[in-house]
C-alpha positions in Angstrom: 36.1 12.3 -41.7 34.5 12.1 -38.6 36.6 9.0 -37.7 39.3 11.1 -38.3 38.1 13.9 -36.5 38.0 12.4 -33.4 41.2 10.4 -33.3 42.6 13.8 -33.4 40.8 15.0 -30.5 41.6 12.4 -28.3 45.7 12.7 -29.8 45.0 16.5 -28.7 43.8 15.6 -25.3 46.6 13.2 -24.5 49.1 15.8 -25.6 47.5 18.2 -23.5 47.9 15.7 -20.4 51.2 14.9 -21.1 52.4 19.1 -21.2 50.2 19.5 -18.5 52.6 17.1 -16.1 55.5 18.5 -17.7 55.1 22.4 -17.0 54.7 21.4 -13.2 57.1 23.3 -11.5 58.7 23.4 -8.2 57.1 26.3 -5.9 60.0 26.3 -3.8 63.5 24.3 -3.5 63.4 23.2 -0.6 60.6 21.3 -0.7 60.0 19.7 -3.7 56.9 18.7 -3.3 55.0 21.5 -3.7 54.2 22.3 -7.6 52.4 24.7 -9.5 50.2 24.0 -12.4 48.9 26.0 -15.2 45.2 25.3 -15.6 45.4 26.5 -19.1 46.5 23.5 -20.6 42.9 21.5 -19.3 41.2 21.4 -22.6 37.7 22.9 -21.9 38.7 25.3 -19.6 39.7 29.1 -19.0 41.9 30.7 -17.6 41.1 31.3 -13.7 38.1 28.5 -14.7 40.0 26.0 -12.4 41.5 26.2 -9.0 44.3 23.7 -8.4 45.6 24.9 -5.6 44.6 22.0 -3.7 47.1 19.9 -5.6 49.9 21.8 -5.1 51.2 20.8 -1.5 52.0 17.2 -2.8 49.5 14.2 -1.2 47.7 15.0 1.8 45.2 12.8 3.9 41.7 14.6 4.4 40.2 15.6 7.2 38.5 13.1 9.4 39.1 9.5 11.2 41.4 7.5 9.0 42.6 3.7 10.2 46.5 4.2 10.3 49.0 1.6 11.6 50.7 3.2 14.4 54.8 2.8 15.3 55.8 4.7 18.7 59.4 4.9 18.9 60.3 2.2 16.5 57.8 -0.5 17.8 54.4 -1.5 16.4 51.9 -0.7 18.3 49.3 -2.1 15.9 46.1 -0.3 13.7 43.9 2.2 15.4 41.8 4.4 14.4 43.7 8.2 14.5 42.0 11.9 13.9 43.5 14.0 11.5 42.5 17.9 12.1 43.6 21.0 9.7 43.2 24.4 9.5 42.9 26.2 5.8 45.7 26.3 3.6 48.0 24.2 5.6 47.4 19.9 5.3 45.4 17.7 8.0 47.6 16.4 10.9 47.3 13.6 13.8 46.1 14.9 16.9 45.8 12.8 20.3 43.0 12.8 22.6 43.2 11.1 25.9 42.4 7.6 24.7 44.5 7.6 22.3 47.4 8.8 24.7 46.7 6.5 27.7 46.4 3.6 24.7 50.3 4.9 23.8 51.0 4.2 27.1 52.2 7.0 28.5 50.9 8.4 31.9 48.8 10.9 32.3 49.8 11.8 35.4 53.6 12.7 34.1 52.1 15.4 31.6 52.6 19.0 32.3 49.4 20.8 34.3 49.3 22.8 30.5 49.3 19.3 28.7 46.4 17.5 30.9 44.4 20.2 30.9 44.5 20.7 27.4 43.4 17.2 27.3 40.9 17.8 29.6 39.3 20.6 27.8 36.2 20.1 25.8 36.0 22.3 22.2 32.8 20.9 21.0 29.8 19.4 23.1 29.9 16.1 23.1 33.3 15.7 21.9 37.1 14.9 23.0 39.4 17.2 23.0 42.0 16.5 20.4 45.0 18.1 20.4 48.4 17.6 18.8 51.0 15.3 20.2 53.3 18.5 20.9 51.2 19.7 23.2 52.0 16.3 25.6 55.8 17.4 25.5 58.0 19.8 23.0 60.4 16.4 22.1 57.0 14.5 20.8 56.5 14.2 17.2 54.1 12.7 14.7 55.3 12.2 11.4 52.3 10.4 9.1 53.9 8.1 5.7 50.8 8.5 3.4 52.3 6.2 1.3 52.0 3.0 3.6 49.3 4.8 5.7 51.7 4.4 8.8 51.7 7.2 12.0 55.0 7.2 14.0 54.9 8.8 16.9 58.2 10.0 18.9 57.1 10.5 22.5 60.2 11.0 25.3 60.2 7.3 27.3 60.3 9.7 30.5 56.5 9.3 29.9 56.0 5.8 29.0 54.8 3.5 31.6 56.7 0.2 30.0 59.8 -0.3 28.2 59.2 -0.1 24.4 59.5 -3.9 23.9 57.1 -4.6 26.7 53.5 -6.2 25.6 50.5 -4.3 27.1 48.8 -7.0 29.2 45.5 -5.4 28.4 46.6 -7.4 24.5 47.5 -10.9 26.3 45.0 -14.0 25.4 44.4 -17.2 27.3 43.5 -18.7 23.9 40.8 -20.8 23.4 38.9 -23.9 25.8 40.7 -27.2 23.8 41.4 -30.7 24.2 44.8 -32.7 23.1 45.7 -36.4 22.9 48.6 -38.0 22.1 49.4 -42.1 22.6 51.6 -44.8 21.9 49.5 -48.5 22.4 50.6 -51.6 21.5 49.4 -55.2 22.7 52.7 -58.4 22.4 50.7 -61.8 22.2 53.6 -64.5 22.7 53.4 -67.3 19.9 52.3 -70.4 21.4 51.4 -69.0 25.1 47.9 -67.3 24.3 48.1 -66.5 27.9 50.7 -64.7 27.9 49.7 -61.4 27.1 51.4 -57.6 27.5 49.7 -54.4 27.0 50.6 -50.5 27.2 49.4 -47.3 27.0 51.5 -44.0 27.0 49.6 -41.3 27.2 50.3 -37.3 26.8 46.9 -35.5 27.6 45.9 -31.6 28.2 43.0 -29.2 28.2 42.5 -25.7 28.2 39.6 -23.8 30.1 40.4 -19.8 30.4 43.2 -19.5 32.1 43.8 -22.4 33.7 45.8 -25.3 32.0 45.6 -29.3 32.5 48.4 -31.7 31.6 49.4 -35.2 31.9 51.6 -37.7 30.6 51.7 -41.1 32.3 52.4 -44.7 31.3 49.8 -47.6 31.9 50.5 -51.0 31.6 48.5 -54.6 31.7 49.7 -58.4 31.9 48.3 -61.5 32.4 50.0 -62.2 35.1 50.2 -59.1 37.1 47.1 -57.2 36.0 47.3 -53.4 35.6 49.4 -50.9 36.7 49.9 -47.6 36.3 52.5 -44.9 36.4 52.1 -40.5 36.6 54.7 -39.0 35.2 53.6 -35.8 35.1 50.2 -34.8 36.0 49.3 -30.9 36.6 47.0 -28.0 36.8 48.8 -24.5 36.1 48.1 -20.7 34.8 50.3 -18.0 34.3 50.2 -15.0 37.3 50.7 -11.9 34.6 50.8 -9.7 37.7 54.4 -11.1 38.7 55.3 -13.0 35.8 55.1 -16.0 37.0 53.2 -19.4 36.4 51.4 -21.3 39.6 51.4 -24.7 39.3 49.5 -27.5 41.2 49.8 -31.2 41.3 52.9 -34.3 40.4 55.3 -32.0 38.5 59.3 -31.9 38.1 61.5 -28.8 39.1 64.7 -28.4 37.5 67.8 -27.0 39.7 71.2 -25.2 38.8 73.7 -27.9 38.4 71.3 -30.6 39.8 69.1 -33.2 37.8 65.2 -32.4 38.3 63.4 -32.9 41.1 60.0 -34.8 41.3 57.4 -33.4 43.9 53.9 -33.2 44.5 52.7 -29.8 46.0 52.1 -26.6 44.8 55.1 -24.7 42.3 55.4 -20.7 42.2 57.8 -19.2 40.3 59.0 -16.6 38.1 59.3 -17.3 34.2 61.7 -14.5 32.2 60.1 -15.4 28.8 57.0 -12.9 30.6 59.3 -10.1 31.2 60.7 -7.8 28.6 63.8 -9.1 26.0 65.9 -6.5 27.7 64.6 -6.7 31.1 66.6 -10.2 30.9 69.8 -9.1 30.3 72.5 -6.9 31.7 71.9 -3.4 31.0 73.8 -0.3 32.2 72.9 2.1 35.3 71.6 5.0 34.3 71.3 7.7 36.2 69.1 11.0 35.3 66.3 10.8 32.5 66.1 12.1 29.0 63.3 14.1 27.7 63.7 12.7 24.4 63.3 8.8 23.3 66.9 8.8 23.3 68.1 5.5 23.9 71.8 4.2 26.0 
């Protein structure tokens, strides 16, 4: 019997689940999120016992620092770290503090007087001001995805320093010291002339150390008869200029021409390289004259 007994309790309990989910109802139609619950149904509990108001806005992040991937105006910016403030009875939203807005990139200096000050100000001792992206422009918006823990922000591009597809230089890496080698060797011994002998040696070398880049590829021969020789085809020392966009190169080196075969020179090569600027910084774009406060786009 007691077996039996508590078979149907635990049958009781999931019944009680089951019409506790089902008597949810919508608080208001237009937004269906928000549901009401009757805390009667809880087995164990009375009526008043339990306060589920909490639950009744739908999901909402809590309070405090939460790591978020962040999209401004359609493009990844990447994760960070974002504060989420609330006041009672209304859910936790994003708020910007200065870092956070100059790590956006948008200038400071194109805020309202209202805007920086309000970034400026200092509500606690010790800590930034945090205030929410509104404030930085009436157009801005912050609309946080609980589900895939994702913050987009909509911020006018009036305010951005870069074009949206632009890579912050602050995120660019000279990647790591290295070494390469590639060959091709090979050694022809003619049958019956042990004298005569042929050797070669192609080589395509390059090292990395910070910024600065090393390469060479060159072709090195030996005979019997006419000893060593060797021929550069390419030996260099070069690193990107992020400042301009453009790579500096030193040394024995080929430049290429419109309509013209490449050029071999020895000297010193400065010049711009598009695959540094951004996609649409390349291509032909439309004059625009006046500016949008929104991120509106032509």
């Amino acid at each position: 019997m007691t077996s039996r007994a508590s078979l149907f309790a635990a049958l009781a309990n999931v019944v009680a689940v089951a019409a506790f989910a089902l008597v949810a109802t919508e608080a208001r139609a237009s937004d269906p999120q928000r549901v009401t619950f009757d805390a009667t149904l809880l087995r164990g509990t009375r009526s008043g016992a339990v306060d589920l108001s909490a639950f009744e806005a739908g999901a909402a992040i809590p309070p405090g620092e939460h790591e978020v991937e962040v999209v401004r105006n359609d493009f990844p910016m990447g994760r960070r770290r974002v504060r989420f403030d609330g006041v009672e009875g209304a859910a936790p939203i994003a708020c910007v503090d200065r870092t956070l807005v100059v790590w956006l990139d948008v200038v400071i200096a194109r805020l309202s007087a209202d805007a920086r000050s309000a970034l400026d100000a200092d509500p606690a001792a010790g800590a930034n001001a945090c205030v929410p992206v509104e404030t930085l422009h009436p157009a801005a918006r912050a609309d946080f995805d609980i589900a895939a823990l994702t913050l987009r922000f909509s911020v006018p591009q009036a305010l951005l320093r870069r074009r949206d597809d632009a890579i912050d230089p602050a995120t660019l890496d000279a990647g790591i010291p290295a070494l390469r080698v590639n060959y091709a060797a090979n050694i022809v011994q003619q049958p019956g002339d042990p004298a005569a002998r042929h050797a070669s040696l192609h080589l395509d070398a390059g090292a990395n150390a910070g910024a600065w880049r090393w390469r060479h590829r060159g072709a090195h021969t030996w005979s019997k008869w006419q000893g060593p020789h060797s021929q550069v085809l390419a030996s260099t020392l070069e690193r990107d200029v992020a400042r301009f966009d453009a790579r500096l190169t030193f040394g024995d080196l080929f430049v290429s021409g419109i309509g013209f075969d490449a050029v071999a020179l020895r000297g010193v090569h400065f010049r711009s390289d598009d695959r540094m600027a951004p996609p649409d910084a390349t291509r032909p774009a439309p004059a625009i004259r006046g500016t949008a406060d929104t991120d509106a786009r032509v």
